[in-house]
TORKOL-138249 format. One record per residue: residue number from 0; residue in three letters; x, y, z of N, C-alpha, C in turn. Coordinates in steps of 0.001 Angstrom, whole numbers, plus 500000, padded with zeros to 6 digits. Layout:
! residues N
{atom NUM; "ALA"; {X; Y; Z}; {X; Y; Z}; {X; Y; Z}},
...
! end
This chain:
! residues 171
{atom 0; "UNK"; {507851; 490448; 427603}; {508817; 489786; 428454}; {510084; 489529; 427639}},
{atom 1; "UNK"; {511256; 490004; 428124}; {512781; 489496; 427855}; {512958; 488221; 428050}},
{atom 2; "UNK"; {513576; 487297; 427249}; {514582; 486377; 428056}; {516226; 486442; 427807}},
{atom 3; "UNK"; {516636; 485809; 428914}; {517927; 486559; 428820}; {518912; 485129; 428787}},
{atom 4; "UNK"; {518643; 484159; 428841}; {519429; 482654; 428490}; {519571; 483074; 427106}},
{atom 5; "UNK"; {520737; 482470; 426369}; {520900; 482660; 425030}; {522161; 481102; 425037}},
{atom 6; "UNK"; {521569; 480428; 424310}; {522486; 479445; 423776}; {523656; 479186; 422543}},
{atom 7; "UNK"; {524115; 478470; 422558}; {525348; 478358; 421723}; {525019; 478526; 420522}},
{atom 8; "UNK"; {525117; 479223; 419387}; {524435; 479036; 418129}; {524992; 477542; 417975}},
{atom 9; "UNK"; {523627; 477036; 416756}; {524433; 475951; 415843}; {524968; 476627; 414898}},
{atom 10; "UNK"; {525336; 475268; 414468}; {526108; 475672; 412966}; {525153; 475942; 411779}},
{atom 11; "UNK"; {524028; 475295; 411956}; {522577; 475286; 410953}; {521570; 475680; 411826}},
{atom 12; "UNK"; {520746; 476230; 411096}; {519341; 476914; 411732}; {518300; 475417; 412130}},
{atom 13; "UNK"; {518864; 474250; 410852}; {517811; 473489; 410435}; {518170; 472682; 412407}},
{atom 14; "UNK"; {519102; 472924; 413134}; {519158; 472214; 414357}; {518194; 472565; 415342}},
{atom 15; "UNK"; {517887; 474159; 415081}; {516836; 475014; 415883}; {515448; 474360; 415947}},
{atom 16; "UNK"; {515033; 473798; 414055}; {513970; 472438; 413982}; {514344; 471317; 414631}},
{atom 17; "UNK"; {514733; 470790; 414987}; {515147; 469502; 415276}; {515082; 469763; 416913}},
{atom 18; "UNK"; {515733; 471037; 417281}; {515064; 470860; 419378}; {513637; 471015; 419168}},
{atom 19; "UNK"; {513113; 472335; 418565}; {511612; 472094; 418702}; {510905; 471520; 418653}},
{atom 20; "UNK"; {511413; 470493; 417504}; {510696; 468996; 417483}; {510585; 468118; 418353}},
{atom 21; "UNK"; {511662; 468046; 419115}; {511471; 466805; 420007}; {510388; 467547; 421495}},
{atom 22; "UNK"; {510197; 469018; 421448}; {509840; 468708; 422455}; {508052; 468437; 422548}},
{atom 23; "UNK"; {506936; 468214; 423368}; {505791; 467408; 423497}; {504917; 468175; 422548}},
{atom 24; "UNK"; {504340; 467485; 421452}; {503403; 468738; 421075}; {501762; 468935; 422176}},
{atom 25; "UNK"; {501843; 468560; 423669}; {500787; 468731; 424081}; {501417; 468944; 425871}},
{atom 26; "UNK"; {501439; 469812; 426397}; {502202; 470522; 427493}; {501565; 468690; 428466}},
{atom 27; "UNK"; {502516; 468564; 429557}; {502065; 467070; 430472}; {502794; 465791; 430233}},
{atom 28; "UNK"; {502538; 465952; 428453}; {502754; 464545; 428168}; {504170; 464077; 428600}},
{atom 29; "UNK"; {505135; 464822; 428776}; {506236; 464293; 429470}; {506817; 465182; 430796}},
{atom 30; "UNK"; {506985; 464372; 432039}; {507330; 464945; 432936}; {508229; 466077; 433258}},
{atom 31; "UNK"; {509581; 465760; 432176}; {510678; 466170; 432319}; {511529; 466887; 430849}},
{atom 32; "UNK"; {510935; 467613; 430840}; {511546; 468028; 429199}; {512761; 468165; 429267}},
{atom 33; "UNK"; {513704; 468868; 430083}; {515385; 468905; 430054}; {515493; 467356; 429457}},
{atom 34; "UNK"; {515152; 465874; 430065}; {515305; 465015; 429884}; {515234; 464426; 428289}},
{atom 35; "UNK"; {513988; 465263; 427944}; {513694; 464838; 426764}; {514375; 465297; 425554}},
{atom 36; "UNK"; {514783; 466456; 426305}; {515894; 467141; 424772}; {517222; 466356; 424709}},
{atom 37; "UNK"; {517676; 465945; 426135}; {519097; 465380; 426024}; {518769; 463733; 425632}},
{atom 38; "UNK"; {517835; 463440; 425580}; {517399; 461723; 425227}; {517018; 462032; 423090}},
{atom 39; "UNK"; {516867; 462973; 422684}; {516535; 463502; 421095}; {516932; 464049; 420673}},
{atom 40; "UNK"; {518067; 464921; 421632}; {518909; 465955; 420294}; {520262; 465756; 420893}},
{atom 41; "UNK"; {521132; 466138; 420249}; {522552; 466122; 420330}; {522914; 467159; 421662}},
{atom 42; "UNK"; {522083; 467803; 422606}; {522474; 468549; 423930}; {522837; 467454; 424638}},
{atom 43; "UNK"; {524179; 468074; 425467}; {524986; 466958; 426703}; {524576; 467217; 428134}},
{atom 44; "UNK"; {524272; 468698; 428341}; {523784; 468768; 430067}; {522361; 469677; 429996}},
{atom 45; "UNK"; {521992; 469367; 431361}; {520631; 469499; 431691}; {520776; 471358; 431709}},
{atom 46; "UNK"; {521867; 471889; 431980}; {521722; 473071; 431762}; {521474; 474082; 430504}},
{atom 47; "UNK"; {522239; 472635; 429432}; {522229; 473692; 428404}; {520524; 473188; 427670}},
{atom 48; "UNK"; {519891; 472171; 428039}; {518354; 471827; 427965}; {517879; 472997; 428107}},
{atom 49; "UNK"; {517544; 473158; 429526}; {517052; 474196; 430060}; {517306; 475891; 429708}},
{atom 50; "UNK"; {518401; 476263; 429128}; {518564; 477351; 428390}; {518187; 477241; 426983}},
{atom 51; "UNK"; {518611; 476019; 426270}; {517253; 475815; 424942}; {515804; 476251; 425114}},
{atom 52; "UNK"; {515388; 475286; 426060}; {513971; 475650; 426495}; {513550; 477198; 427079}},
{atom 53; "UNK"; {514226; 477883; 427702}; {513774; 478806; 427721}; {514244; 479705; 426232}},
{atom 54; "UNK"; {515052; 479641; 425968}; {515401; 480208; 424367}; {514604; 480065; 423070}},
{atom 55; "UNK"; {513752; 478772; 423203}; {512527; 478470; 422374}; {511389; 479106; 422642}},
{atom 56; "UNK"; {511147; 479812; 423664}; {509867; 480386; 424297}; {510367; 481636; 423765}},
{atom 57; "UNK"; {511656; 482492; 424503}; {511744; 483493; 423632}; {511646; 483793; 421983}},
{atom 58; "UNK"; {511941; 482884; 421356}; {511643; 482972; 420017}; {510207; 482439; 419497}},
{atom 59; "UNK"; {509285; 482323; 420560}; {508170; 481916; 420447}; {507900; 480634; 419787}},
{atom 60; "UNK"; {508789; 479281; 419951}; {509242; 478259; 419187}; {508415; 477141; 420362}},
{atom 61; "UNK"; {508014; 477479; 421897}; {508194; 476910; 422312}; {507179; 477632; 423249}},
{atom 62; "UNK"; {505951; 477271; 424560}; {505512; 477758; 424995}; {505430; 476965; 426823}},
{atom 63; "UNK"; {505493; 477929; 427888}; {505166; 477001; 429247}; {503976; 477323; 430062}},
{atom 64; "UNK"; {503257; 476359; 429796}; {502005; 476028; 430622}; {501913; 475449; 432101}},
{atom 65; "UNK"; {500655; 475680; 433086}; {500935; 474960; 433983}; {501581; 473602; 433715}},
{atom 66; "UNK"; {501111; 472662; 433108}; {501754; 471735; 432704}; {502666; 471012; 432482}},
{atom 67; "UNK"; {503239; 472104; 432056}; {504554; 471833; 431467}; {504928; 472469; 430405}},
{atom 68; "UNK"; {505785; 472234; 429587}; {506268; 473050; 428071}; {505741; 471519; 427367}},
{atom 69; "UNK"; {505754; 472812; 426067}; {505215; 471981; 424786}; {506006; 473223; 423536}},
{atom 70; "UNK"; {505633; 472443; 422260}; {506374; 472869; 421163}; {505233; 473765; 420510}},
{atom 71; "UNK"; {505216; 474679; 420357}; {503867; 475837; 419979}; {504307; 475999; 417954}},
{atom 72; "UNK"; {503129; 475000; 418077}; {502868; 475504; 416260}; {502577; 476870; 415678}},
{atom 73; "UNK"; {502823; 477104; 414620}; {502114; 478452; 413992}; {501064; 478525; 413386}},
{atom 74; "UNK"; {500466; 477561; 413318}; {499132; 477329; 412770}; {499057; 477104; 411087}},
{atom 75; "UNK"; {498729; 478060; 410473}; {498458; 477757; 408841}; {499779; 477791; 408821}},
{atom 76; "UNK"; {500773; 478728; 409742}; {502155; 479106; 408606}; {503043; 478286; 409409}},
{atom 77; "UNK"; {504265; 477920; 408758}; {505607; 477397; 409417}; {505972; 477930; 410814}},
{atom 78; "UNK"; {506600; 477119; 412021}; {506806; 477785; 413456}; {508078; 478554; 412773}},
{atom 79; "UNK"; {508890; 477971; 412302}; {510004; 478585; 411722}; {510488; 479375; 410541}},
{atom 80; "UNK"; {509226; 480349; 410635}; {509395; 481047; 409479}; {510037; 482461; 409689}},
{atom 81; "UNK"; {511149; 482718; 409066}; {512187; 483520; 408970}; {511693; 485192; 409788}},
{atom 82; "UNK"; {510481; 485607; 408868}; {510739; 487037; 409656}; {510025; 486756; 411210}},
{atom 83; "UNK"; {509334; 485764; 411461}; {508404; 485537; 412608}; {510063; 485337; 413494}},
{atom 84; "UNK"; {510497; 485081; 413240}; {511945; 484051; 414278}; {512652; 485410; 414411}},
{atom 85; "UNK"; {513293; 486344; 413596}; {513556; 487882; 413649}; {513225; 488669; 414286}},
{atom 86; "UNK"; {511632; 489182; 414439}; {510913; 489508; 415173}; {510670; 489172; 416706}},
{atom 87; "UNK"; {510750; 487665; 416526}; {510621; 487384; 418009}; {512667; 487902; 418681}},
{atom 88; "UNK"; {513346; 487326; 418104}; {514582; 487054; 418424}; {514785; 488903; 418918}},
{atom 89; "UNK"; {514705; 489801; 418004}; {514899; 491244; 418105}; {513920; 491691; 419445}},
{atom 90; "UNK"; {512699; 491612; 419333}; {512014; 492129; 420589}; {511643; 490831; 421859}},
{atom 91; "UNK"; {512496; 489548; 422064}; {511591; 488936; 423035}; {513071; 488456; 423595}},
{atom 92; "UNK"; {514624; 488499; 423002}; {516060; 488314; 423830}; {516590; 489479; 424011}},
{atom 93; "UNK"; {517043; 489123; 425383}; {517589; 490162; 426113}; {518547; 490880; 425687}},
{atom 94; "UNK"; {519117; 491853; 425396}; {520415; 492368; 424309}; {520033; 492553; 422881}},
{atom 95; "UNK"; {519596; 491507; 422232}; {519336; 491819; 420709}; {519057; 493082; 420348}},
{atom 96; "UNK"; {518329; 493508; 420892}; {517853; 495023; 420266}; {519163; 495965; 420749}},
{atom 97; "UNK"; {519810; 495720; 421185}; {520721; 496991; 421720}; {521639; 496408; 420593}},
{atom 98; "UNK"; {522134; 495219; 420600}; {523061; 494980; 419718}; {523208; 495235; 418396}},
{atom 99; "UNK"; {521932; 494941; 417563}; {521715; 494824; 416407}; {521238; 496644; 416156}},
{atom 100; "UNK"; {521031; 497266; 417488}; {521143; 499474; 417339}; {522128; 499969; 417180}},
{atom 101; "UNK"; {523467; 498808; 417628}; {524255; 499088; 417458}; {525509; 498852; 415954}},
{atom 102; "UNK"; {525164; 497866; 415438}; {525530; 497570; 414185}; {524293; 498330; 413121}},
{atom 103; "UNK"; {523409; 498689; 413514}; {522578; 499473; 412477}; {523016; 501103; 412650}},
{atom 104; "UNK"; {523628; 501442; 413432}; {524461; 502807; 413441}; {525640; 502845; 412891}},
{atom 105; "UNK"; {526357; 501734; 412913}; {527826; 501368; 412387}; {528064; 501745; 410931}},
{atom 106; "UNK"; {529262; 502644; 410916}; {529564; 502480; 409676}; {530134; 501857; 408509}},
{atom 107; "UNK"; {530413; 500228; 409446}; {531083; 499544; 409014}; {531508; 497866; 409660}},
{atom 108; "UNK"; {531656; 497018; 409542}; {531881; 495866; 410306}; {532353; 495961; 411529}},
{atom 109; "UNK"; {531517; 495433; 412646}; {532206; 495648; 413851}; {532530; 494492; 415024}},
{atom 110; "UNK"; {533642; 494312; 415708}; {533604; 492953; 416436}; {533103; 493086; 417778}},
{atom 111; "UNK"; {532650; 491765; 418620}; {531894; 491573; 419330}; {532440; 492690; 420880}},
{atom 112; "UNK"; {533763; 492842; 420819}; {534537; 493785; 421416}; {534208; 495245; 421359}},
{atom 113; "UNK"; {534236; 495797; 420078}; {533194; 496896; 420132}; {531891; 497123; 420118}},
{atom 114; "UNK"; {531142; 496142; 419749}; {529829; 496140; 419860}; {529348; 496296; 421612}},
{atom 115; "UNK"; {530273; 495405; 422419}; {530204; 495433; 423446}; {530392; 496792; 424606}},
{atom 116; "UNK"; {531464; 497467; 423736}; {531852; 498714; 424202}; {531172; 500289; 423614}},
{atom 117; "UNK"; {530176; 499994; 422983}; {529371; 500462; 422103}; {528350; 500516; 423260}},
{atom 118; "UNK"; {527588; 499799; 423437}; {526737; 499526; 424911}; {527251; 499899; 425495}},
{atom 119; "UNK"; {528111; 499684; 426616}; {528685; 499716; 427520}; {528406; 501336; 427759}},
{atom 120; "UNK"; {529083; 502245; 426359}; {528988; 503927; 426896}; {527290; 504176; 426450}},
{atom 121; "UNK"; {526828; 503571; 425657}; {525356; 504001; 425412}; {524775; 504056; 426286}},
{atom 122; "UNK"; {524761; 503095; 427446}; {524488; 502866; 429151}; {524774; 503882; 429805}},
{atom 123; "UNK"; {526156; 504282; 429521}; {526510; 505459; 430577}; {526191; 507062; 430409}},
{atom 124; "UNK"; {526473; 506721; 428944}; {525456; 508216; 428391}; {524232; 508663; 429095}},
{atom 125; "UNK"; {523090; 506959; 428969}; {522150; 507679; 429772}; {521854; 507367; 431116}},
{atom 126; "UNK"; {522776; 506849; 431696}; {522447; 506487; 433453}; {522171; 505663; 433502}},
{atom 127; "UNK"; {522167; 504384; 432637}; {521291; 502636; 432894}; {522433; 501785; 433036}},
{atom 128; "UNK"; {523519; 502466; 433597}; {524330; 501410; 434270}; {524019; 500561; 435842}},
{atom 129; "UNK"; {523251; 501419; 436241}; {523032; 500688; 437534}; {521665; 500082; 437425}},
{atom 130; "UNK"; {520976; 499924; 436536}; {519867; 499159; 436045}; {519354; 497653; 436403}},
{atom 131; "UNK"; {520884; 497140; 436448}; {521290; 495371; 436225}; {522361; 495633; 437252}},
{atom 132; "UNK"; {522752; 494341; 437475}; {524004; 493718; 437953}; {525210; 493951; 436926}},
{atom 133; "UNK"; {526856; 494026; 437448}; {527209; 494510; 436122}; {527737; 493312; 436092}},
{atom 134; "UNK"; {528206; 492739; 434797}; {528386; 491458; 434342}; {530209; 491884; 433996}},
{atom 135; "UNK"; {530811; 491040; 433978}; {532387; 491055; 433633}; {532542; 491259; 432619}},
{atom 136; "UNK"; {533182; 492258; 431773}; {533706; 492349; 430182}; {533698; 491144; 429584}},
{atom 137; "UNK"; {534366; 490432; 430252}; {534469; 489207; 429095}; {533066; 488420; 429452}},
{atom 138; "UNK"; {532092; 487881; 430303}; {530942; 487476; 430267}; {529874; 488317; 429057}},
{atom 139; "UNK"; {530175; 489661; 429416}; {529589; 490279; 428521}; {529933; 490371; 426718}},
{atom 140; "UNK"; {530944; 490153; 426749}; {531457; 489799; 425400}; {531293; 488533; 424545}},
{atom 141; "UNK"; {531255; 487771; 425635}; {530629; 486535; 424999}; {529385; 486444; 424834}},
{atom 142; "UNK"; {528384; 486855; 425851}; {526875; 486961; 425278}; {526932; 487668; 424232}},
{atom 143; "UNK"; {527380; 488737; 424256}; {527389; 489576; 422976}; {527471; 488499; 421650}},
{atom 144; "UNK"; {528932; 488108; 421787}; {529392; 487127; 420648}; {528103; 486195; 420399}},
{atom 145; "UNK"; {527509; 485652; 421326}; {526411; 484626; 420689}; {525219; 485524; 420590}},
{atom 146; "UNK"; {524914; 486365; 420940}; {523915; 486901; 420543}; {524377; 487702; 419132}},
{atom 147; "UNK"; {524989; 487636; 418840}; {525672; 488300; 417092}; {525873; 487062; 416190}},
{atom 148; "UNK"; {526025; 486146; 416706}; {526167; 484644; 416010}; {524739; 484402; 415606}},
{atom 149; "UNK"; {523692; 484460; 416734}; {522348; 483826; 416424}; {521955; 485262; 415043}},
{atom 150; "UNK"; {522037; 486584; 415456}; {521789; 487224; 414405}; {522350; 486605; 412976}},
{atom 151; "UNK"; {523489; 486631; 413197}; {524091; 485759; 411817}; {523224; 485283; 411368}},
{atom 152; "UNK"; {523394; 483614; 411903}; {522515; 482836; 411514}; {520992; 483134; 411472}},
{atom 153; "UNK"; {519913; 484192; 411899}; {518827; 484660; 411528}; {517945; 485660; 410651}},
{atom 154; "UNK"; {519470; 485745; 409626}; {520004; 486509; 409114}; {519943; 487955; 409087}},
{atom 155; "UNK"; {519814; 488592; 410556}; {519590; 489760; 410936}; {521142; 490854; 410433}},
{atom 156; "UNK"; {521835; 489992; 410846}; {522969; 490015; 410307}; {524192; 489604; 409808}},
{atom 157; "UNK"; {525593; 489850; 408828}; {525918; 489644; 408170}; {527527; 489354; 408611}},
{atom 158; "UNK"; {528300; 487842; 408852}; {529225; 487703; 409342}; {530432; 487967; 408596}},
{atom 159; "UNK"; {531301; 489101; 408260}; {532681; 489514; 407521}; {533782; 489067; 408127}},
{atom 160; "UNK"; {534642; 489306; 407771}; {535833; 488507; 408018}; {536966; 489500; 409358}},
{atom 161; "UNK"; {536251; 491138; 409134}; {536856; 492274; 410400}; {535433; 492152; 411495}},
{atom 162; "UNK"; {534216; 491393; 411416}; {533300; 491515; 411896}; {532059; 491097; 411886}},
{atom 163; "UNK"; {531100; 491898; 412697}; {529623; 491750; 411673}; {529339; 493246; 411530}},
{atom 164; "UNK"; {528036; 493200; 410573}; {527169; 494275; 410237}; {525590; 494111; 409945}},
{atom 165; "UNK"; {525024; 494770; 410146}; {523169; 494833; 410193}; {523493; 494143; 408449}},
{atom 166; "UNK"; {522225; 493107; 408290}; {521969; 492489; 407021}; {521237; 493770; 406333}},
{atom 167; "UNK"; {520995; 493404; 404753}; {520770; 494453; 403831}; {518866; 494330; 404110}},
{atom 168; "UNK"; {518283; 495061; 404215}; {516881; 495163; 404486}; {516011; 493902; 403712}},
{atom 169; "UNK"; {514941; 493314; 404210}; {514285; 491901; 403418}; {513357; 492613; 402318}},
{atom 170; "UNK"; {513170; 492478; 401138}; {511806; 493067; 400372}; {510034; 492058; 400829}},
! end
């Protein structure tokens, strides 16, 4: 499963701990989780709650049960451990993988403008323009932009000063 909400990066990853934390570690125990993120973390509207919350599930940070949502541990290892958050982020948000195919072909730093237009003909090359709804250049440029920000910060990839580019491989 895709998800396709993508939120504002922070400025620190360590904020990404701090939503997961607050939310229940046992799905029930609170009625209203939008509520609970904007009552524990620095989020102002119930919308951008609710795109956290589903953004934590995509990164597997976060899981929804009949119940309700709850905060899904990793068991022996850290929830937030670097290549697990990569992995999820690359195959479980919507775009990432096209984006980050597309700076891994690049020969060089590229901005969210071409990255965007990079897609855009990769789509048309093969006929998956009528796939989706088409979204406005600039809607699309901005997901782009935060979905290249969260790479940043996940360190998938690498923010330059003409751009970004795919990070140097992990050993």
């Amino acid at each position: 499963m895709r998800f396709k909400p993508v939120p504002e990066p922070p400025a620190e990853r360590t904020v990404l701990a701090t939503i997961q934390r607050a939310l229940p570690a046992t799905a029930g125990d609170v009625d209203d989780c939008c509520r609970l993120l904007l009552a524990e973390t620095a989020l102002e509207t119930r919308d951008e709650a609710a795109t956290w919350l589903t953004f934590l599930r995509a990164l597997e940070l976060a899981t929804e049960e009949p119940a309700g949502f709850r905060r899904r541990d990793a068991g022996s290892g850290s929830a937030l451990d670097s290549d697990r958050l990569r992995r999820a982020f690359r195959a479980r948000v919507d775009g990432a993988d096209a984006v980050l195919g597309v700076l891994e072909r690049a020969d060089g730093p590229l901005t969210a403008d071409e990255v965007a237009e990079a897609i855009r003909s990769e789509r048309r090359q093969s006929g998956d323009r009528d796939r989706r709804p088409t979204r406005s250049v600039e809607t699309q440029r901005e997901r782009i932009e935060r979905l290249l920000e969260w790479a940043a910060l996940l360190e998938l990839a690498e923010q330059e000063r003409d751009g970004y580019r795919i990070a140097p491989a992990r050993e």
